[in-house]
N, C-alpha and C positions, 0 to 999 in steps of 0.2 A: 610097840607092836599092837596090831588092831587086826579085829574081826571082821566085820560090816565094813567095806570101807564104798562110800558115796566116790561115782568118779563124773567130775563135770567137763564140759566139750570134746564126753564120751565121743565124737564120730571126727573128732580134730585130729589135725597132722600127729600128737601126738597122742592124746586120746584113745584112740582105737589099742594102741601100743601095749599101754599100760592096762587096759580093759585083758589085751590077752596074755597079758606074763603075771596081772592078779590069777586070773582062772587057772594059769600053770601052775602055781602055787596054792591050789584048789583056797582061793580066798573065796568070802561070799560079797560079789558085786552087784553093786544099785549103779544101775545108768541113768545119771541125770539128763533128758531130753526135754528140748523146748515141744518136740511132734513126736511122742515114741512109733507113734504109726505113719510111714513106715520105716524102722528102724533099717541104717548102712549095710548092704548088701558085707562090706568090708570086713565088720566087727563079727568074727566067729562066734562069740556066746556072749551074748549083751547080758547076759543074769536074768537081774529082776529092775526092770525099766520103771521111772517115774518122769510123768509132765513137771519140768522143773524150765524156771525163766530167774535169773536173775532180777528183771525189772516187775517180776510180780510177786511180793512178797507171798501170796497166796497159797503159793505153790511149794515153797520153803518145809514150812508142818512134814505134810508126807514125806518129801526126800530128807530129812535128815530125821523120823523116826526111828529109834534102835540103831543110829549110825555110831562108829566106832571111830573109823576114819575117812577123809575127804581127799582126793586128788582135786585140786583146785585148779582153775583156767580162768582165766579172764580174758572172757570175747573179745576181738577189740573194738567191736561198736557198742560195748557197755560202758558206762562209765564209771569211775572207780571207786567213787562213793558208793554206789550199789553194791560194790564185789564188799565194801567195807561194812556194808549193814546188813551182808549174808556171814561174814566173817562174825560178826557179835553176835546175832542168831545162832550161830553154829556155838557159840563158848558159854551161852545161855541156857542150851539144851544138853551140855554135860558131852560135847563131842570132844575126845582126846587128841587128835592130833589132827593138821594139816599138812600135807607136802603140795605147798605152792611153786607153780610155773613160774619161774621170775624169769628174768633175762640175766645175762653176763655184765657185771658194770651198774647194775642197779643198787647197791648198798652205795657206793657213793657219787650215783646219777640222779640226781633231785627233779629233773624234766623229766624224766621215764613214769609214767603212772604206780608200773612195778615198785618203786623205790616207796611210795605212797602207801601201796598197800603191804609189802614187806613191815612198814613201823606199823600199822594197824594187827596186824596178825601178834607181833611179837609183845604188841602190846595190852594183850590179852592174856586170860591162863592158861590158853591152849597150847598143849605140847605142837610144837611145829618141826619142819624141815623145807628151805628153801631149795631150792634146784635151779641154780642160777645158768640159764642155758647158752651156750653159742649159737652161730647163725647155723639153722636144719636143713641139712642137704637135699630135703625132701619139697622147701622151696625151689628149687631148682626143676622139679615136676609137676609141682602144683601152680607154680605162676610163670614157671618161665619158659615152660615144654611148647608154645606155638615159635616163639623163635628159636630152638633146637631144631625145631622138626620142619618147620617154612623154610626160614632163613637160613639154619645149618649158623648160626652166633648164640653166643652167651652175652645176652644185649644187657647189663649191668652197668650201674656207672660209679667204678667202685674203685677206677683208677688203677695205681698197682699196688694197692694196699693187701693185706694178707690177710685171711681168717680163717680163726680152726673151729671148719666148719663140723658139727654133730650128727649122727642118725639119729632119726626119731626113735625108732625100733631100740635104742641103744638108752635114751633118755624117760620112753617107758617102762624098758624094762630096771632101770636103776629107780622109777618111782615107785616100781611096785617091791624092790628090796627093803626102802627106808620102811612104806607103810606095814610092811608084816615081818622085820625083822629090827630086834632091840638096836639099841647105842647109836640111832639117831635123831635123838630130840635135842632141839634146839641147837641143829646145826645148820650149816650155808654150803653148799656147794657146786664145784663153779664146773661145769660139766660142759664138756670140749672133747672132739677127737684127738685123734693122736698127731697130727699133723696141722703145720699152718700153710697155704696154699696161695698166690696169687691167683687170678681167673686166667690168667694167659696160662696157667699150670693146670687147673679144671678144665680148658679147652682142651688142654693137648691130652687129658687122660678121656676125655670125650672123644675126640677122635681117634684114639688105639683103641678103645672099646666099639665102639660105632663101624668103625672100618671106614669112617667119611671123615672129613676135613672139617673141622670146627673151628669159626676164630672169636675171639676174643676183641671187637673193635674199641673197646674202652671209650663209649659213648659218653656227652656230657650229662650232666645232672636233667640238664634242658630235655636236649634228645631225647632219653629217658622218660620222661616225663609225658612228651607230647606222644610218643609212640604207643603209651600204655593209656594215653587217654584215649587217643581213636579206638584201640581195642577194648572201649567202654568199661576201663575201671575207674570207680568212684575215686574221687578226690583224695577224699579220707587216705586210701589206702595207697595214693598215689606218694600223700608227702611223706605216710609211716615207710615205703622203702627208700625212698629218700635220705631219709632220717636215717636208716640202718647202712644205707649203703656208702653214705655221706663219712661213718662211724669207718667201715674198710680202708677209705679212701686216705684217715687219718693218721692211718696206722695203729688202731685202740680195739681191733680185731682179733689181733694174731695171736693173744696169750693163747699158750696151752697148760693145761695141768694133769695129774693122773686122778685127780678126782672121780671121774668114770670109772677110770682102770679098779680104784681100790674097789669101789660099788660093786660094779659087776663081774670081780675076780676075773679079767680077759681083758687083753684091750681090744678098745673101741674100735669099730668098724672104722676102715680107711676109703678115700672118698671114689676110690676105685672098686670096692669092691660095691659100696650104694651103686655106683653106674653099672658095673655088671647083672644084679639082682635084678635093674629097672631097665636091662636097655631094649627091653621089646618094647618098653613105652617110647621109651625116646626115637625108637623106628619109624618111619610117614616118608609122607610125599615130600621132599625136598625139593622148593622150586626152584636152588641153583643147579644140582646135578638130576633130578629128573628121578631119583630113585623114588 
């Protein structure tokens, strides 16, 4: 259980989340920011803001002054050694716990960075909790709402592999229970909605919510690739969906568990009700039917 608790990629998919179910819990939050000015229109109550960079240890001292506990992130244009010699910083300055962002499959995924820093973190005295997460259904508006809303497809190339997919609103609020409530140190868990989903199955809950036609073309890895490059994303992040989508297409997706469910006493949001909450966003100019 902690006080103080540091939360990093404060203004991230998932970030903002956890910044506002700490504050519901009247916790006392430090927002790590690389630019606190000007801090995410998004983030209701940032707290008390600190210039914090990963890549400059400089900046470390201030943000974890009188810190108690840490919501941890790892950018993904950081590299993991850096997350690893913020992590010893943190266990040297007498910080009690971490709840690190992992992904789903990272205890015995050795190519994942996560896996990397999961054995650095435990390998220390710090009380910890993992949150090994599934794929965020909030990807689906943050990178893939121009083919929703253009195209009227869910341009994925993910095959018909299944995933149970998470809210983020779902996975911060479960991080801000481990950090300010006892009986989770030094545990793992693997946090998944309630459902596993093909995307021809997220298309058709897109189109009852939409009230438009959405398909599903199960694009190749290729397609994929060249389409998201003309829309000028970097490389980098070209191959990590790749990589993730590659994962659906396996079938190494679809676990579910209640892990969520036990956390946040409720079960998790279903991926209908994330598209209902968001479907003003999902709304625009469709250049096949003209709406």
């Amino acid at each position: 259980m902690t006080n103080v608790v540091l939360v990093t990629g404060a203004t991230g998919t998932v970030g903002r989340h956890v910044v506002a179910a700490l504050t519901a819990r009247d916790a006392d939050v430090r927002t790590a920011l690389r630019d606190p000015e000007p801090v995410s229109s998004e983030i209701a109550d940032v707290g008390d803001t600190v210039a914090f960079d990963f890549t400059k240890p400089e900046t470390w001292g201030r943000a974890l002054t009188d810190v108690d506990g840490i919501f941890l992130v790892r950018p993904p244009v950081v590299d993991k050694s850096e997350v690893g010699s913020f992590v010893d910083a943190a266990d040297r300055v007498g910080v009690s716990h971490i709840a690190y962002l992992s992904t789903l499959g990272a205890a015995k995924n050795v190519l994942v960075p996560h896996h990397w820093i999961e054995k650095r973190i435990m390998a220390t005295d710090l009380e910890y909790t993992l949150l090994r997460a599934s794929f965020f259904m909030q990807n689906l508006l943050e990178v893939h709402r121009p083919d929703l809303v253009e195209h009227d497809e869910l341009f994925v190339p993910a095959g018909s592999g299944k995933t149970s997919f998470v809210d983020a609103r779902d996975v911060g609020e479960a991080a801000a229970v481990v950090l300010t409530e006892s009986g989770h140190v030094d545990r793992a868990y693997d946090l998944t909605g309630p459902e596993a989903l093909d995307y021809g199955e997220v298309a058709a809950i897109f189109s009852d919510v939409l009230g438009r036609s959405i398909t599903y073309p199960e694009p190749s890895l290729v397609a994929f690739a060249n389409r998201m490059r003309r829309r000028g994303e970097a490389v980098g992040f070209i191959a990590l969906m790749c990589g993730i989508y590659t994962t659906a297409r396996l079938g190494l997706a679809a676990r579910v568990t209640d892990d969520s469910q036990r956390l946040l006493g409720r079960r998790p949001r279903k991926m209908r009700t994330f598209v209902e909450d968001y479907a003003d966003e999902f709304r625009g100019t469709s250049r096949r039917t003209g709406r």
